[in-house]
PLY file of the C-alpha trace (Angstrom):
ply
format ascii 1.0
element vertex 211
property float x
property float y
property float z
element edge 210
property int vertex1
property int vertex2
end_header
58.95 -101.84 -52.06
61.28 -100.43 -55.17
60.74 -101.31 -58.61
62.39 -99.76 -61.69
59.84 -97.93 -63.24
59.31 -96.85 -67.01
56.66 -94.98 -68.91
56.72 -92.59 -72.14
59.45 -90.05 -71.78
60.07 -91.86 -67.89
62.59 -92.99 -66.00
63.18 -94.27 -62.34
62.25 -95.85 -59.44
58.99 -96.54 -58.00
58.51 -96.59 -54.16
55.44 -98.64 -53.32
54.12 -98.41 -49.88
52.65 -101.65 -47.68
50.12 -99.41 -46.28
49.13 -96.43 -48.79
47.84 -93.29 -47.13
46.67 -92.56 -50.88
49.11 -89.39 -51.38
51.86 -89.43 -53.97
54.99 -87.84 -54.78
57.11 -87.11 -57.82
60.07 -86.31 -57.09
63.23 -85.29 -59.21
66.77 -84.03 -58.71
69.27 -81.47 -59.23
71.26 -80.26 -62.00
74.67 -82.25 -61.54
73.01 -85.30 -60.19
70.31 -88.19 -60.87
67.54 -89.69 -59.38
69.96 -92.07 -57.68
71.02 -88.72 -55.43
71.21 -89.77 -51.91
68.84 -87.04 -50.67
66.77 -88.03 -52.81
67.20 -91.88 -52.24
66.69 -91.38 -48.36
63.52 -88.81 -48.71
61.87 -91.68 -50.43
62.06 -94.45 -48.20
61.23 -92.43 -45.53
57.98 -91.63 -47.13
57.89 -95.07 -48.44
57.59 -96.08 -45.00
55.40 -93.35 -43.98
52.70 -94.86 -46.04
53.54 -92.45 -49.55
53.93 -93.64 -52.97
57.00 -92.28 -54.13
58.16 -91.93 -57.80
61.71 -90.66 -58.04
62.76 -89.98 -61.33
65.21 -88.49 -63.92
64.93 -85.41 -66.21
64.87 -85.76 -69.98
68.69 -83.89 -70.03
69.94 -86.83 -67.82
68.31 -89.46 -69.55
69.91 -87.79 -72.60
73.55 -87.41 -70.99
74.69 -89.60 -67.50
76.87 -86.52 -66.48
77.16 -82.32 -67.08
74.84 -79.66 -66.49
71.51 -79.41 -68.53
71.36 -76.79 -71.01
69.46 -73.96 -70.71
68.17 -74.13 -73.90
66.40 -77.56 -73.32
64.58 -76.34 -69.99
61.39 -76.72 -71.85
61.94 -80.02 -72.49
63.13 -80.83 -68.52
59.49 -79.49 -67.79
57.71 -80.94 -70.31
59.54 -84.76 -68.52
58.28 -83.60 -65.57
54.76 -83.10 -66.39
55.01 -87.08 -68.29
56.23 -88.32 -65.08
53.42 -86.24 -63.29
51.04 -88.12 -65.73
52.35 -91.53 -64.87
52.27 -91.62 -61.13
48.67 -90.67 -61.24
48.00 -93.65 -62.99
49.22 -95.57 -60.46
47.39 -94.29 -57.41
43.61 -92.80 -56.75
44.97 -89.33 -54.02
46.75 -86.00 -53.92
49.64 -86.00 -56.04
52.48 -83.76 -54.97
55.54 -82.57 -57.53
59.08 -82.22 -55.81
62.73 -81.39 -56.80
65.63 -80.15 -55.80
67.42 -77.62 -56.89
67.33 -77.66 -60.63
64.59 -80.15 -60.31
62.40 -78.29 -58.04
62.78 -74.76 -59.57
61.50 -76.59 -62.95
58.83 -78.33 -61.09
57.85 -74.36 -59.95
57.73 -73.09 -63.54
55.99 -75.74 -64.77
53.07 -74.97 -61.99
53.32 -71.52 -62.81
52.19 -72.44 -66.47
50.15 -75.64 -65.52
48.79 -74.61 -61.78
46.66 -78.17 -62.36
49.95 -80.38 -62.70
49.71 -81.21 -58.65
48.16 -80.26 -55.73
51.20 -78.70 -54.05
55.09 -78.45 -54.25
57.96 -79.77 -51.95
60.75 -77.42 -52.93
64.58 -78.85 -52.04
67.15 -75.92 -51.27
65.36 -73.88 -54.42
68.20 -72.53 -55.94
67.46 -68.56 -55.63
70.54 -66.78 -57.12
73.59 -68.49 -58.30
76.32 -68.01 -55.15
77.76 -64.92 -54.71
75.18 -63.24 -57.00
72.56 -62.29 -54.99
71.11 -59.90 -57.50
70.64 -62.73 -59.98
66.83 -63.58 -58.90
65.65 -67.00 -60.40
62.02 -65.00 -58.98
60.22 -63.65 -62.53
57.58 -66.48 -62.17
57.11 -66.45 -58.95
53.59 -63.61 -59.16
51.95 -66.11 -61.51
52.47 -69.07 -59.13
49.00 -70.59 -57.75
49.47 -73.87 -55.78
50.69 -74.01 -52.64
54.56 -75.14 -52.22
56.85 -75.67 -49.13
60.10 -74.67 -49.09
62.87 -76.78 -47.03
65.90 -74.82 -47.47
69.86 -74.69 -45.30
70.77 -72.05 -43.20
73.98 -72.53 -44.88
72.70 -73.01 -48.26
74.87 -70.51 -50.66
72.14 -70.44 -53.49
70.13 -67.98 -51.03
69.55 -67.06 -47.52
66.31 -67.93 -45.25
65.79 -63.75 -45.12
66.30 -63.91 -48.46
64.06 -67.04 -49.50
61.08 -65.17 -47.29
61.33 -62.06 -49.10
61.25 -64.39 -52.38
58.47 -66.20 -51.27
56.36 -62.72 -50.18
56.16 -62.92 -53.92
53.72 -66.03 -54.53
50.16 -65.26 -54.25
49.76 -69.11 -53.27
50.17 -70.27 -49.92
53.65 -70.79 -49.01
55.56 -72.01 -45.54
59.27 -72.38 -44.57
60.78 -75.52 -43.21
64.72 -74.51 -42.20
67.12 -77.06 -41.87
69.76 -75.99 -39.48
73.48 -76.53 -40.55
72.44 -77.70 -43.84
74.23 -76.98 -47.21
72.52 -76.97 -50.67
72.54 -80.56 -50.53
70.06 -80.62 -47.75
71.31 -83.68 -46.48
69.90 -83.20 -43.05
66.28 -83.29 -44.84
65.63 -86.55 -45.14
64.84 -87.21 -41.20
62.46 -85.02 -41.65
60.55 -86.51 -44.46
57.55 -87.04 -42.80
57.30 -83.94 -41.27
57.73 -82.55 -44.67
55.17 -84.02 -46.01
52.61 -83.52 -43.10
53.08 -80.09 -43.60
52.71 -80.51 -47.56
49.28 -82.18 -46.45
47.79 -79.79 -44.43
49.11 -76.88 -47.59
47.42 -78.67 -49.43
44.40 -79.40 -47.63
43.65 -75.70 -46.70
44.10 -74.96 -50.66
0 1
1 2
2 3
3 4
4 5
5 6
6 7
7 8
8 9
9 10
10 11
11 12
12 13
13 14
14 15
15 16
16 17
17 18
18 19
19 20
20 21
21 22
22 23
23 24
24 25
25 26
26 27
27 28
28 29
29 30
30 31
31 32
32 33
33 34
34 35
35 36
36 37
37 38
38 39
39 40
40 41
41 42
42 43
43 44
44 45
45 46
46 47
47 48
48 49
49 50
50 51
51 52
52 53
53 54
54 55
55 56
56 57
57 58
58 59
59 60
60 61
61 62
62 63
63 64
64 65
65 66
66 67
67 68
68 69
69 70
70 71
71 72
72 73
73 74
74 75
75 76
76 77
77 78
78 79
79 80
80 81
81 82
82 83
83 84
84 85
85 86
86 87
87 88
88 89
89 90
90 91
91 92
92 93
93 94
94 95
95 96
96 97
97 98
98 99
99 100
100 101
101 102
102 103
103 104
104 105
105 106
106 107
107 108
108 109
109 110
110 111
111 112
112 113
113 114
114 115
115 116
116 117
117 118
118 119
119 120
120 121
121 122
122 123
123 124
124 125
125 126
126 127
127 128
128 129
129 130
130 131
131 132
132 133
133 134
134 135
135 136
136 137
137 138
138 139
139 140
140 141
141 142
142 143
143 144
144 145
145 146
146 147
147 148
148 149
149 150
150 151
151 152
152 153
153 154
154 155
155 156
156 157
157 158
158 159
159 160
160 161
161 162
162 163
163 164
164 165
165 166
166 167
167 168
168 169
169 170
170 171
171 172
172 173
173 174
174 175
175 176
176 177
177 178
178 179
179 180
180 181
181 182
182 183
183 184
184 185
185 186
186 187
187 188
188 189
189 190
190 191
191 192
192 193
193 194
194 195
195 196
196 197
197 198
198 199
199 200
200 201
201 202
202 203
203 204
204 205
205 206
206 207
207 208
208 209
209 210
């Protein structure tokens, strides 16, 4: 079932399972989008169905502004939404809470659990953005020794924001435990992911279990 949902400092929509497996996800989007994104839209009625409480939800710069690019400046303030809507899907469920994004969203999600390694018990990570295209030697990586929680990356193999080879070498970086889920053909918009939502997450599970 989905229900508009609204707490302090957050905004979306809540995906309520019939039959809870007790896990939960909050998940956010990408820089030029909202948390009506398809991928994102699709991912969480698939994992509605697959028994997981889903909050998908927008970031403080889009509740702010319905279109452009957040700024920089305010990426504080992006985490510090994400931590708030964090917060409120814990209060509505008793299990494992996972933190998710893509793009923008999910390399935010990353640096907040590089400051806050307690915000969830692991990270779904949506084409993580890795170097602006065309400028490979522009590493969104200076967090990535400090990061603690385990995270799964689902990433294109046409994805210009970074390569697999180059994701793996990335991810050699995290001292958490870390797997790769490819998504053949895909772009940065990943939108081959969502059939594999529940694989996704399985894998998430068993990250997280093994933590």
């Amino acid at each position: 079932m989905e229900e508009p949902f609204e707490a302090k400092g957050v905004r979306g929509v809540l995906h309520r399972p019939g039959a809870a497996k007790g896990s939960a996800l909050a998940l956010t989007h990408g820089a030029g989008s909202n948390c009506q994104a398809p991928l994102l839209v699709r991912l969480a009625r698939g994992l509605e169905q697959a028994g997981y409480l889903v909050l998908r939800f927008d970031l403080p710069f889009r509740q702010q502004r319905p279109k452009g690019p957040p700024f920089p400046a305010a990426a504080a303030r992006d985490r510090e939404g994400i931590a708030l809507a964090v917060e409120a899907l814990r209060a509505e469920g008793n299990g494992r809470v996972f933190l998710g994004g893509h793009s923008y969203g999910g390399r935010q999600s990353a640096m907040l659990a590089a400051e806050r390694p307690e915000i969830a018990d692991a990270l779904l990570l949506l084409s993580y953005p890795l170097h602006p295209p065309k400028k490979p030697e522009q590493k969104r990586t200076s967090f990535f020794p400090e990061w603690r929680i385990p995270a799964l990356f689902v990433h294109g193999t046409r994805d210009a924001f970074g390569t697999l080879e180059e994701l793996r070498e990335a991810m050699a970086l995290i001292p958490a435990r870390t797997e790769l889920l490819p998504i053949d053909g895909a772009g940065h918009d990943l939108a081959r992911a969502a059939d594999r939502a529940a694989e996704a997450m399985a894998r998430l599970e068993a990250l997280a279990g093994n933590g």
